[in-house]
TORFIFI-950634 format. One record per residue (C-alpha): residue in three letters; x, y, z. Coordinates in steps of 0.05 Angstrom, whole numbers, padded with zeros to 5 digits, always signed. Layout:
N
ALAXYZ;...
END
This chain:
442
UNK-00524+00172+00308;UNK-00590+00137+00338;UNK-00553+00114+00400;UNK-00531+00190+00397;UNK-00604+00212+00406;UNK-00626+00163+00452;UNK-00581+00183+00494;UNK-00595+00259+00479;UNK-00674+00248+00499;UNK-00655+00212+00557;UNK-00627+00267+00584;UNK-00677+00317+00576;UNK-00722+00267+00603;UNK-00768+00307+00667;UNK-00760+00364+00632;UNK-00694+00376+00651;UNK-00640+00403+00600;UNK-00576+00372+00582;UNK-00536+00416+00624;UNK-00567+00399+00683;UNK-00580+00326+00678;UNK-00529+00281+00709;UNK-00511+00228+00666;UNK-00514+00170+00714;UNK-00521+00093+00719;UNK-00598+00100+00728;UNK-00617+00145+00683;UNK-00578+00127+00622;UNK-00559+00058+00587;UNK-00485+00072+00586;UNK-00469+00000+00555;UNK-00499+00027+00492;UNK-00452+00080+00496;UNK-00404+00084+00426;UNK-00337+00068+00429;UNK-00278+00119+00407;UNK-00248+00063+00353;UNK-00193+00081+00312;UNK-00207+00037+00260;UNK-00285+00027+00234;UNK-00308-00033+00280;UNK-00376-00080+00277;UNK-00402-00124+00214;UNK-00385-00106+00148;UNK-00434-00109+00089;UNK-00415-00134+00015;UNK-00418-00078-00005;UNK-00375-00046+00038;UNK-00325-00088+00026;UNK-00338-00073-00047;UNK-00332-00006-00054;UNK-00260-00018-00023;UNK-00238-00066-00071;UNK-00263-00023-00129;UNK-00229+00039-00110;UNK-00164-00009-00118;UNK-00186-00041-00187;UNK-00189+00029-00208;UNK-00131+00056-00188;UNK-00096-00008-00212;UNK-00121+00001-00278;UNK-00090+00057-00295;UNK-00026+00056-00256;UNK-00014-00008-00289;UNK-00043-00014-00348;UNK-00038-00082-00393;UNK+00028-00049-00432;UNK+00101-00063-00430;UNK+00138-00011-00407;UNK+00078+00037-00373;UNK+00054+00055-00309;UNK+00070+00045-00238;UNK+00085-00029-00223;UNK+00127-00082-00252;UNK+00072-00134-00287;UNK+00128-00183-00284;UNK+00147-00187-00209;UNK+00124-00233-00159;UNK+00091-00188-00134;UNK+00045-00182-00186;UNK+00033-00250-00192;UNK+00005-00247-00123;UNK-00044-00190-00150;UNK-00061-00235-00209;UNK-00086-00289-00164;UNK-00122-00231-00119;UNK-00158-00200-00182;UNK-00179-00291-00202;UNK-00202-00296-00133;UNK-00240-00223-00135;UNK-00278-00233-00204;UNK-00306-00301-00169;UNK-00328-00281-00101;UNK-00355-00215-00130;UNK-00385-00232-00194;UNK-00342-00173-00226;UNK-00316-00194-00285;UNK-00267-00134-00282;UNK-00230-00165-00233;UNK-00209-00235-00271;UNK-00209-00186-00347;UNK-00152-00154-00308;UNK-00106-00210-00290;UNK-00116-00244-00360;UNK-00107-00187-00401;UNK-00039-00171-00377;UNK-00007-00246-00366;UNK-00044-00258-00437;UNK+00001-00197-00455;UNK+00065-00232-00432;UNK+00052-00300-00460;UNK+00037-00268-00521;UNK+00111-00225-00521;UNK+00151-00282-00488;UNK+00169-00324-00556;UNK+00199-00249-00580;UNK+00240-00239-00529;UNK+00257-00309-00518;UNK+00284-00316-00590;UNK+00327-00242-00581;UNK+00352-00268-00511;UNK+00379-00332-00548;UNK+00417-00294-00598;UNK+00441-00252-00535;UNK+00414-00191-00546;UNK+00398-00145-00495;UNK+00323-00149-00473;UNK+00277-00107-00429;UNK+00298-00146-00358;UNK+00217-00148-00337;UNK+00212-00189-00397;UNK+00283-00229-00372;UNK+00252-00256-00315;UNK+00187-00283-00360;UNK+00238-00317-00412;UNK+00303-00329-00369;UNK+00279-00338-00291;UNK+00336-00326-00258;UNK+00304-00345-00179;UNK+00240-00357-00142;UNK+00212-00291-00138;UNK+00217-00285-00213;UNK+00175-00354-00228;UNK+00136-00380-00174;UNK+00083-00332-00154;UNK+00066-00308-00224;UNK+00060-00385-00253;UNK+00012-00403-00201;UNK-00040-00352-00223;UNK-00022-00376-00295;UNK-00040-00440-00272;UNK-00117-00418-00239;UNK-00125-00374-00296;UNK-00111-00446-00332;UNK-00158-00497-00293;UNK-00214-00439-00300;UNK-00197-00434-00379;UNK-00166-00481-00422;UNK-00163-00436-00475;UNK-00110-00396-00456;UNK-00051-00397-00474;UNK-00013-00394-00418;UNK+00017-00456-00420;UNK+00094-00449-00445;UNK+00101-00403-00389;UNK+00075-00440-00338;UNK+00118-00499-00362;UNK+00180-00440-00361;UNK+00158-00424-00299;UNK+00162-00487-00272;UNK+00219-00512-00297;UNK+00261-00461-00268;UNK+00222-00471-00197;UNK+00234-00551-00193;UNK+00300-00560-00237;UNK+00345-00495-00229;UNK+00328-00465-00156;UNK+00394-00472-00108;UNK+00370-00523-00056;UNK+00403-00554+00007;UNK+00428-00617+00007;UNK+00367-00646+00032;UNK+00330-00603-00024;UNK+00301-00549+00009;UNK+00300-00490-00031;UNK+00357-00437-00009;UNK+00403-00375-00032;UNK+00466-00357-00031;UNK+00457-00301+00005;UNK+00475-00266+00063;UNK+00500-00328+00074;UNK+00517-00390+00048;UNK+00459-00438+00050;UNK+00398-00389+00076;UNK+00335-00409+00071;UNK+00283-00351+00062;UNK+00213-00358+00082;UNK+00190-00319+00031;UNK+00212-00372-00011;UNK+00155-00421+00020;UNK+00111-00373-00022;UNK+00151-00369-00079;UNK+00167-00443-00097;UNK+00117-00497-00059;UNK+00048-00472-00091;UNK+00076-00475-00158;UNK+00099-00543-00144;UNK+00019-00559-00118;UNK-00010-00535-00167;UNK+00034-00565-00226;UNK+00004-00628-00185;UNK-00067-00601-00203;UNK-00052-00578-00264;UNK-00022-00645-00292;UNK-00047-00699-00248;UNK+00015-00727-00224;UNK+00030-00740-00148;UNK+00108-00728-00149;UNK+00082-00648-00141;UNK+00047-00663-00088;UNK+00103-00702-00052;UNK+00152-00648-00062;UNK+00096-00592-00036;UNK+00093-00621+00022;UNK+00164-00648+00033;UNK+00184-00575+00028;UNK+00131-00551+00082;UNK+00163-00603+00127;UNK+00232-00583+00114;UNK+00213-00513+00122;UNK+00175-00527+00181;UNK+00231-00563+00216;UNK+00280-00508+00210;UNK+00232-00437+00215;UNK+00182-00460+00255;UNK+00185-00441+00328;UNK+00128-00489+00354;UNK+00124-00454+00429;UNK+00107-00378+00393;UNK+00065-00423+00332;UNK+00113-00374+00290;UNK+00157-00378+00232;UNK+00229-00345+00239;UNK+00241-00301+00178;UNK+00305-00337+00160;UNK+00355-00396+00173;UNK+00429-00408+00160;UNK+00465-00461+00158;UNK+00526-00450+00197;UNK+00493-00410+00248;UNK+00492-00426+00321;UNK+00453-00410+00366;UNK+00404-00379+00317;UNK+00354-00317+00324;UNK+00288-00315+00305;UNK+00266-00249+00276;UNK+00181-00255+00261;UNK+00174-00215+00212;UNK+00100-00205+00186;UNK+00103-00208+00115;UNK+00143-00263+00112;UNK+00097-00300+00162;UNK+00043-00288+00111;UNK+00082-00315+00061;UNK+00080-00384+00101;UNK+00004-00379+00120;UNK-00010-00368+00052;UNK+00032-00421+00021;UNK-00003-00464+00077;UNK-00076-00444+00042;UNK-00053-00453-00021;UNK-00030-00523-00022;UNK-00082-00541+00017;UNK-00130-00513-00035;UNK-00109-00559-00081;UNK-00074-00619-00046;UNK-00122-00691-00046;UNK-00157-00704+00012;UNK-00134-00765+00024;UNK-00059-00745+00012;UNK-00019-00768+00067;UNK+00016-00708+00082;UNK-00053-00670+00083;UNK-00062-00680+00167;UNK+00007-00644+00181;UNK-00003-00587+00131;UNK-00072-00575+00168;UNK-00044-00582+00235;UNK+00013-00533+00220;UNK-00028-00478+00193;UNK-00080-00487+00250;UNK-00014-00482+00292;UNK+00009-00422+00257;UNK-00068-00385+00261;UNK-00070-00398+00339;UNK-00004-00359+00345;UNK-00023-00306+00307;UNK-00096-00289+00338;UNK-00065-00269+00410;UNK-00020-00222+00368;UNK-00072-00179+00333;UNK-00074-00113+00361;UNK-00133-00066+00384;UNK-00141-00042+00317;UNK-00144-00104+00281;UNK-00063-00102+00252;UNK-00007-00138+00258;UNK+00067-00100+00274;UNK+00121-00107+00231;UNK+00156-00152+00277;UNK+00093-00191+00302;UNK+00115-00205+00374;UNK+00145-00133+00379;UNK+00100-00079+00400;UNK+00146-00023+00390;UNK+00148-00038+00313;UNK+00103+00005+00273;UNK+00034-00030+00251;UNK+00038-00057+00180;UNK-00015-00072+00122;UNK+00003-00125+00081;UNK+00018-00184+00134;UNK-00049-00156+00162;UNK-00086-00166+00088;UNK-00051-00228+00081;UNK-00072-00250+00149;UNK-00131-00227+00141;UNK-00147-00264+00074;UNK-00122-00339+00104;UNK-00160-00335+00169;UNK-00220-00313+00129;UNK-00205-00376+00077;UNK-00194-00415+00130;UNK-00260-00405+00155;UNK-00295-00412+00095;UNK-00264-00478+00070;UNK-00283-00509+00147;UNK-00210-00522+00172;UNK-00216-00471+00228;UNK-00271-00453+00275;UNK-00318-00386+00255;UNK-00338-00361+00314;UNK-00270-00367+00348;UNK-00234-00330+00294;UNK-00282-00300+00241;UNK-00281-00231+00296;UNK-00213-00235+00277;UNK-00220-00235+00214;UNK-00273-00177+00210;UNK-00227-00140+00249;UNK-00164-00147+00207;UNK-00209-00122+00150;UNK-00227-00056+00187;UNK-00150-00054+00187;UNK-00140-00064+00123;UNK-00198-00016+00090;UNK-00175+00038+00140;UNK-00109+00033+00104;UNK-00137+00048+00035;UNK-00137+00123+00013;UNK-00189+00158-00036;UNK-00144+00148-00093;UNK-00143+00068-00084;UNK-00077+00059-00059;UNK-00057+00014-00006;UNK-00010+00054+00055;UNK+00037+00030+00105;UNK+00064-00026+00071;UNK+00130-00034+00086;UNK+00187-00039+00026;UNK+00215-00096-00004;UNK+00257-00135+00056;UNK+00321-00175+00049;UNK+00336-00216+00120;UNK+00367-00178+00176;UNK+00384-00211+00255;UNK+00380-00154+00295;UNK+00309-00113+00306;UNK+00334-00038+00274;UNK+00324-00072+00205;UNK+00266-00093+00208;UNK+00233-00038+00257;UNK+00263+00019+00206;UNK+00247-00009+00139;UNK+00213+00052+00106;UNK+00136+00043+00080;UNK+00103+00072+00019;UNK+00041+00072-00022;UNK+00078+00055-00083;UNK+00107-00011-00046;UNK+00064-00067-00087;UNK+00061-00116-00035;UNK-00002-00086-00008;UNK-00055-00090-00062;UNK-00053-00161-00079;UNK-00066-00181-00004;UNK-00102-00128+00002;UNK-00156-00150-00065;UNK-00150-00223-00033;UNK-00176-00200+00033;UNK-00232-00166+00017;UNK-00259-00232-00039;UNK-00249-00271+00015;UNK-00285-00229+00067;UNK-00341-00225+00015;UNK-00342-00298+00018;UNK-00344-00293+00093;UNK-00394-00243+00104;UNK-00445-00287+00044;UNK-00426-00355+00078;UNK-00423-00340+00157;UNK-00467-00303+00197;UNK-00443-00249+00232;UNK-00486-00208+00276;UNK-00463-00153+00331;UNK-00493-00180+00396;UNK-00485-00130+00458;UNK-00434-00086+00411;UNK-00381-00145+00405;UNK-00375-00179+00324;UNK-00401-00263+00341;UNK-00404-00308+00289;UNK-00460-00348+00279;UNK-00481-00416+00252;UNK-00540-00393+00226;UNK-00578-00336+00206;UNK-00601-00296+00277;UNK-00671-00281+00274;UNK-00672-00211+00306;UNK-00645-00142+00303;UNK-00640-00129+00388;UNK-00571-00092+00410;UNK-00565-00165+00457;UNK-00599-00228+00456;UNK-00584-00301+00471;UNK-00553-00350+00422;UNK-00621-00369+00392;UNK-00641-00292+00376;UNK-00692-00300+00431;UNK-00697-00244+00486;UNK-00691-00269+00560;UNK-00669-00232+00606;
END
């Protein structure tokens, strides 16, 4: 609006009216011109971010309340367990205890029903099947993303009583999972002996942070044995992209990007990295691969600040929860030093517009895309349907904007000649352009 009337009273400038003042390069400073963005662009404020994460909390609150057998979402799902860590990581960048109250009230609620339905399961009665996958995990996406939030919930308070869960948990993820023959984890399906990507996510954390949680380095050696497994066969070091899945018997094999499951990796990357010793000796490759896996991404972001579905396919519609998710481990990234700020925190900021742009009035997170089995041809992935009641949006979604508050406290951005810089200090001046320094000269 004041660029708006600056460039209003220059026109009238002379006395002459609007309508009969050229706009021109002499008589107007058309660099200072605004920008028709799609998506809100330029440095976001705390508070900003803020109000965007609390119109989610909200909403979340009451379509899924801390009660078996209510409201919109499964509290059991993997999912979930990715909101749980979101809402951990919220209530500590923002202060807002609401955020950390909501994770611990409902997996307080499931460690406090599990010995029920674990003793009614035994005699083989039929039990709610939310509760099944709590008692009697039956694969990765039932275990692994839910126990690793028990587990931070844990190391923050060792009064909860989390732990037979977590133990549950994690049992299932490093005894009972179907693995390779070289022990990478796998399923049986759609073929024999595929490994899913989204199964970095849903095992290898859990296994990192059992290594935190207990002390023992065997965790650690199996995190990180799986990343390199994984790595070696998903991979593709020339895009510095994972393919979404692997078979065995397949030759040649495709490579299908697909976002999600590319924030799946990234995210299993931060994650173990979060947690894993420094002087580890796996700790070098883990860092190199996700600094790897961040430069392929950057050149892929698109005008207004998403990711597609497929991420090297432009005529694949533009989806929000590889963009949160993105957007949450560049951020992290940033903040914990392994990348550099002022080459990606613009990214960053801009994946946020993305991702804020995608939240509605009521709270809810929109154009996620549905829940994805593994496809090789692009009409699978291209045509899976989106929809605000898909909950792989608002845990990525909560995680990126903690972690942007993190950014935005801990960096200093600063919009220098309308472009979003990051800055290693604090820029002492309020001028539309200046010079690194905050000086004016020239």
């Amino acid at each position: 609006m004041v660029r708006k009337c600056i460039l209003m009273t220059l026109l009238s400038i002379g006395g002459l009216s609007v309508q009969a003042q050229q706009v021109n390069d002499s008589n107007t400073p058309l660099h200072l011109m605004q920008p028709q963005y799609q998506t809100p662009y330029g440095v976001s404020t705390v508070q900003q971010v803020k109000q965007k994460m609390d119109l989610m909390l909200r909403y979340l609150e009451v379509a899924s309340p801390a009660a078996l057998g209510k409201g919109d979402f499964r509290l059991t799902s993997y999912e979930w367990g990715v909101t749980y860590s979101a809402m951990l990581a919220a209530g500590e960048a923002t202060g807002d205890k609401a955020y950390s109250d909501y994770a611990i009230k409902r997996m307080n609620l499931l460690a406090s029903e599990a010995p029920r339905y674990a003793e009614r399961h035994r005699k083989g009665e039929k039990i709610d099947p939310l509760m099944r996958k709590v008692v009697d995990p039956h694969a990765l996406d039932d275990a692994g993303a839910v126990c690793s939030a028990m587990i931070k919930a844990t190391l923050k308070d060792k009064t909860l009583k989390l732990r037979d869960c977590i133990d549950r948990y994690a049992d299932y993820v490093i005894n009972k999972e179907y693995r390779l023959s070289d022990g990478t984890f796998a399923r049986l399906r759609p073929h024999k002996n595929t490994v899913w990507l989204d199964d970095m996510f849903m095992g290898i954390p859990t296994i990192a942070y059992m290594g935190k949680l207990t002390g023992e380095q065997r965790y650690y050696d199996e995190a990180v044995q799986q990343i390199k497994q994984f790595r070696s066969r998903m991979f593709l070091e020339d895009k510095g992209l994972f393919r979404h899945g692997w078979v065995e018997a397949m030759n040649p094999h495709p490579a299908f990007h697909w976002g999600r499951a590319n924030g799946w990796a990234i995210l299993t990357l931060c994650e173990v990295l979060d947690v894993l010793p420094n002087d580890h000796a796996g700790r070098p490759q883990v860092l190199e691969l996700l600094r790897k896996h961040i430069a392929g991404l950057a050149p892929l972001q698109q005008k207004d600040g998403f990711w597609h579905q497929l991420l090297d396919r432009n005529d694949t519609y533009l989806e929000t929860s590889c963009t949160a998710i993105f957007t949450y481990c560049i951020a992290h990234a940033i903040n914990q030093g392994w990348i550099d700020a002022s080459a990606y925190g613009p990214v960053a900021q801009l994946g946020w517009h993305a991702v804020e742009r995608s939240i509605n009035n009521k709270g809810q997170v929109e154009n996620v895309c549905v829940g994805t089995g593994m496809g090789f041809d692009p009409a699978f992935y291209a045509y899976r349907p989106v929809h605000v009641m898909a909950a792989h949006g608002y845990g990525p979604a909560i995680w990126a904007g903690a972690e942007m508050i993190r950014l935005l406290t801990k960096q200093h951005p600063k919009s220098n000649d309308s472009a979003v810089q990051f800055y290693p200090e604090e820029v002492p001046t309020n001028q539309p352009i200046f010079n690194y320094d905050g000086q004016i000269r020239f």
